[in-house]
C-alpha positions as CSV (number, residue, x, y, z in Angstrom):
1,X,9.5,21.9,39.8
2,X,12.0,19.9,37.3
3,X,9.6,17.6,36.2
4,X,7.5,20.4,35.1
5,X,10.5,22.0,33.5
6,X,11.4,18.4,31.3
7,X,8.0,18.0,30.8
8,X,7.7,22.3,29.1
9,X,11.2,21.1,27.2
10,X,9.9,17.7,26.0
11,X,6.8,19.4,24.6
12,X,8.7,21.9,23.1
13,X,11.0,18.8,21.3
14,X,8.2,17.1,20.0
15,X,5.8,19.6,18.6
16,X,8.9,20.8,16.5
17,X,9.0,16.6,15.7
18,X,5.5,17.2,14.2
19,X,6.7,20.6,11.9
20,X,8.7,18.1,10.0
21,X,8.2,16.5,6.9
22,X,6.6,13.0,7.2
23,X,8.7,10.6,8.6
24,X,8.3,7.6,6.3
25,X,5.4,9.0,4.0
26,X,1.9,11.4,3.9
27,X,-1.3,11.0,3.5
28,X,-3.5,11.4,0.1
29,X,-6.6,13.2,0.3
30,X,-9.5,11.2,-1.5
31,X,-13.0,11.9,-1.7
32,X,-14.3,11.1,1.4
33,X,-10.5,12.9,3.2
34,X,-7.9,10.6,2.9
35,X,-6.1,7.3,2.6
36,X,-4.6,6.1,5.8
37,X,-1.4,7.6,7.1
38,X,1.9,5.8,6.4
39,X,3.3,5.0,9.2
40,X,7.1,5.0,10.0
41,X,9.5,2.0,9.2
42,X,11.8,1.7,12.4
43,X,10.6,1.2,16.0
44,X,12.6,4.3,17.1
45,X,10.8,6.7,14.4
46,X,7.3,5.1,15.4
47,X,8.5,5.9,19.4
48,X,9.1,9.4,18.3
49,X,5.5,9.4,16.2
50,X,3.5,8.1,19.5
51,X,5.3,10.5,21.8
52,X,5.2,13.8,19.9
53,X,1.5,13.2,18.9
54,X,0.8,11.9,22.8
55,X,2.2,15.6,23.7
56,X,0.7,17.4,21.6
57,X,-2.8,16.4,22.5
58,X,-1.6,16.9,26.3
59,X,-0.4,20.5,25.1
60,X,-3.5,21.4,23.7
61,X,-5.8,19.5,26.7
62,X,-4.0,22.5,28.6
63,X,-4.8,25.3,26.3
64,X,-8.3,24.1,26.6
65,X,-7.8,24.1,30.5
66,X,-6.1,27.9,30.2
67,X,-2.7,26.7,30.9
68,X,0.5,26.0,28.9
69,X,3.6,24.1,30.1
70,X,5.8,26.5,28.7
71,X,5.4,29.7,30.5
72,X,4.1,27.9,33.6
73,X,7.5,27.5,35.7
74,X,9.4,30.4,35.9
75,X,11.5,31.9,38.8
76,X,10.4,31.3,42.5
77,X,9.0,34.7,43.9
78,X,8.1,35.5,47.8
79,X,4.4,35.2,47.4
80,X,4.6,31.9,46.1
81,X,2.6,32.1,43.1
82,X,4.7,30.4,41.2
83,X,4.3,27.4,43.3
84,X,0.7,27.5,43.3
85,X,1.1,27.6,39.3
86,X,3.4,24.8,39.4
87,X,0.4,22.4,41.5
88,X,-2.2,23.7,39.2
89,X,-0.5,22.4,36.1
90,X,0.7,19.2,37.9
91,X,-2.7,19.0,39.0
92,X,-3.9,19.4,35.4
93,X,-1.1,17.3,33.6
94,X,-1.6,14.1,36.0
95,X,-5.0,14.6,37.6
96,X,-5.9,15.5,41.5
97,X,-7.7,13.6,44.8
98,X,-7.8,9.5,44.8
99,X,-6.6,7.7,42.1
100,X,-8.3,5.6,40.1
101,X,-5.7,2.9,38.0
102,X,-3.5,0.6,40.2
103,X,-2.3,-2.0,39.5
104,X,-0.1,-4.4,42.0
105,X,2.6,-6.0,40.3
106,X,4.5,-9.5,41.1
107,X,7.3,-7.6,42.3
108,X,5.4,-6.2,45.2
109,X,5.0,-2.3,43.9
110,X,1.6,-0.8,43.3
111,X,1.9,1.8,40.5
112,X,-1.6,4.2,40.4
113,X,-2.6,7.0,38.1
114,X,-5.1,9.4,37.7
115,X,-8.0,9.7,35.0
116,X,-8.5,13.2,34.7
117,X,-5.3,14.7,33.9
118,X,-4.4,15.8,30.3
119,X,-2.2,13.0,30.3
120,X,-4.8,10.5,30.3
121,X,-7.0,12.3,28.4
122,X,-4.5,12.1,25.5
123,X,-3.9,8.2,26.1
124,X,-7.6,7.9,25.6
125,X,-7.2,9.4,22.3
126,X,-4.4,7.5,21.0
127,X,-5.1,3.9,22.9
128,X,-8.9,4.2,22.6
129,X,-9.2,2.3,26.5
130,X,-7.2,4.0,29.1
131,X,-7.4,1.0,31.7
132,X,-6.3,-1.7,29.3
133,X,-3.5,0.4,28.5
134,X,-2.6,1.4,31.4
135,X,-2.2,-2.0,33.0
136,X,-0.9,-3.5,29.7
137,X,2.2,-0.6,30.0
138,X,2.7,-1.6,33.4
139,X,3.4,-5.0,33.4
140,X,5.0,-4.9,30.1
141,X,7.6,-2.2,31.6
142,X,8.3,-4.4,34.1
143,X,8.7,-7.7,32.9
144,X,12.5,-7.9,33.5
145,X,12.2,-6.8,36.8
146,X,9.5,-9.6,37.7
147,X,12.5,-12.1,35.7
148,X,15.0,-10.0,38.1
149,X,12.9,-10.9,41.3
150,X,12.8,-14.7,39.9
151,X,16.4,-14.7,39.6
152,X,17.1,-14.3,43.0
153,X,15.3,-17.2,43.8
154,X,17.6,-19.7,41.8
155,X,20.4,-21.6,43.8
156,X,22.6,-21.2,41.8
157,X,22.1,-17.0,41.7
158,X,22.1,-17.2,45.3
159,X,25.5,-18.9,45.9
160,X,27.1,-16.9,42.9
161,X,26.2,-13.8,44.7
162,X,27.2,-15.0,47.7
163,X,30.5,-15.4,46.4
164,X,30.4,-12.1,45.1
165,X,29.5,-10.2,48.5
166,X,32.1,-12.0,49.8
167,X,34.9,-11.1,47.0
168,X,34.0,-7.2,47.2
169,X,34.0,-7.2,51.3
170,X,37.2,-6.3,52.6
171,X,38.9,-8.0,55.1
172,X,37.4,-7.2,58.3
173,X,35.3,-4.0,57.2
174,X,31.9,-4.0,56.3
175,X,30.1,-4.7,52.7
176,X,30.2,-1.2,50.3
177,X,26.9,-0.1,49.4
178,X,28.6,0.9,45.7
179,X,31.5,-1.4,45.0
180,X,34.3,0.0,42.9
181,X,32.9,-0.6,39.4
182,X,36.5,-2.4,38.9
183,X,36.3,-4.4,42.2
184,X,32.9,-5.7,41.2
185,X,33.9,-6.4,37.4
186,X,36.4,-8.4,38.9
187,X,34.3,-10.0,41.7
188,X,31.6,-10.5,39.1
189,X,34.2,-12.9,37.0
190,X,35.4,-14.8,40.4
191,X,32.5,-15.6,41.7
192,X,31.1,-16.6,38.3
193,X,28.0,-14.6,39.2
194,X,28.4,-12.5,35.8
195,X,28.1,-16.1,34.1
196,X,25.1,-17.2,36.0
197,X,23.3,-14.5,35.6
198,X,24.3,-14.5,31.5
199,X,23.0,-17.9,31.6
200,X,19.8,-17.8,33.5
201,X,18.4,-14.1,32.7
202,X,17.5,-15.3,29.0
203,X,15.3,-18.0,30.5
204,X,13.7,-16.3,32.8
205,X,12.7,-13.5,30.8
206,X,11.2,-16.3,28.2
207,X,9.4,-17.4,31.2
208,X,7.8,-14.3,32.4
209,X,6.7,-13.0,28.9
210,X,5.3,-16.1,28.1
211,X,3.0,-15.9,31.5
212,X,1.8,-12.6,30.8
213,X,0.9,-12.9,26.9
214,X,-2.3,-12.0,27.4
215,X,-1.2,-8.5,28.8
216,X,1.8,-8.4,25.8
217,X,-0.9,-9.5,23.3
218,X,-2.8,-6.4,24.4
219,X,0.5,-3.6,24.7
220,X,1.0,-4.6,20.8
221,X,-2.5,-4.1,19.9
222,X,-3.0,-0.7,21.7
223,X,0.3,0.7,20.6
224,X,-0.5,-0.3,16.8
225,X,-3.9,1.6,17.6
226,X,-1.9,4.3,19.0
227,X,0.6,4.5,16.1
228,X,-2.2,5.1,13.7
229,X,-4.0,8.2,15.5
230,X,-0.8,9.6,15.9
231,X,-0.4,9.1,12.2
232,X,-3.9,10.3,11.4
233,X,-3.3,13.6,13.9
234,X,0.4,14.2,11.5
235,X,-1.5,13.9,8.3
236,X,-4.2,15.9,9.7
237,X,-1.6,18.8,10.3
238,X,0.4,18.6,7.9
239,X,-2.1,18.2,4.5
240,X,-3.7,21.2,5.4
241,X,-0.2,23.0,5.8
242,X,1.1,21.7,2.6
243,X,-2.3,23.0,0.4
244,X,-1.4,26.4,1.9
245,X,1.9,26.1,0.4
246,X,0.3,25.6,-2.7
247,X,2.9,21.9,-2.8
248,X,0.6,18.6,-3.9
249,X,0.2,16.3,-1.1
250,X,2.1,13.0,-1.9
């Protein structure tokens, strides 16, 4: 199954992430264990702290479970073992029978999860609430989208694309489902589409985020939680392997 083979190579990516040396800083051990964790300085290195520590903890959520998602896809045989494996560690990755998040978005799409998978078991750890996160991650991921869906409610989108589905129609034949990327470039200049939506996209965004603080207020507060268990899980693995090299923790 390729998501089971990404998902064996991403693991494999980010628990050589956590072999490295700190990112941004270390712990120092005190009396009572240690000080808190530095965390990173740059978004993109506290991404990478959140993910590699998120699958980790769903690496070794499978080791408990007798499974690992490195050896668990290998070449399809008759018998079909190998797709039996595959269910049994999508089963214990993302959970099995009804789901129990879902959450209905202003776009129209339901997105639903499980609970008791490994992967929600190690958002538990890091976010502390797995339905607040959950639904925070949701509508936070799609926030342009809902601006997207607003968008094509404004006149002035509507005509502009109008315009535009008429500029990349040729003469007598129907509309392409994929215009040329050249042809719709240029259509996207004529019909002053690419302007409109330049103009009002901004807005709209504005718009949406500022409707759903309340769940962006929460997506921020989770993810800082987040960022420092993951930080606390590096410090925890790394301080002990830096005493066994006999190096002072710093």
């Amino acid at each position: 199954m390729r998501l089971l083979r990404a998902f064996g190579a991403a693991v494999s990516v980010v628990l050589a992430l956590l072999a490295l040396p700190a990112l941004s800083g270390c712990a120092t051990p005190t009396g009572a264990g240690r000080d808190a964790a530095a965390l990173p300085r740059t978004e993109r290195e506290r991404d990478d702290l959140i993910k590699a520590a998120q699958q980790a903890l769903v690496e070794r959520c499978l080791a408990g479970r007798g499974l690992s998602s490195k050896g668990a896809v290998g070449e399809r045989r008759a018998d079909g073992t190998d797709d039996a494996a595959d269910r049994r560690l999508q089963g214990a990755l993302f959970g099995r029978g009804r789901t129990e998040l879902s959450v209905t978005l202003a776009t129209g799409y339901t997105v639903k999860a499980h609970t008791d998978g490994c992967l929600a078991a190690a958002q538990r750890e890091l976010y502390g609430d797995e339905r607040r996160w959950f639904r925070a991650e949701v509508v936070v991921n799609n926030l342009r989208a809902e601006a997207g869906l607003r968008l094509k409610d404004d006149p002035d989108y509507r005509a502009a694309h109008g315009r535009w589905v008429r500029c990349v129609t040729p003469d007598g034949g129907p509309r392409p489902e994929r215009p040329a990327p050249a042809v719709a470039a240029r259509c996207d200049r004529e019909s002053g589409l690419g302007e409109v939506r330049a103009r009002l996209e901004p807005a709209l965004l504005d718009q949406v985020r500022a409707e759903r603080r309340d769940q962006l207020t929460t997506y921020r507060q989770l993810r800082i939680r987040a960022l420092h268990r993951a930080a606390d899980l590096y410090a925890e693995r790394t301080v002990p392997e830096n005493r066994e090299k006999g190096s002072s923790p710093s």
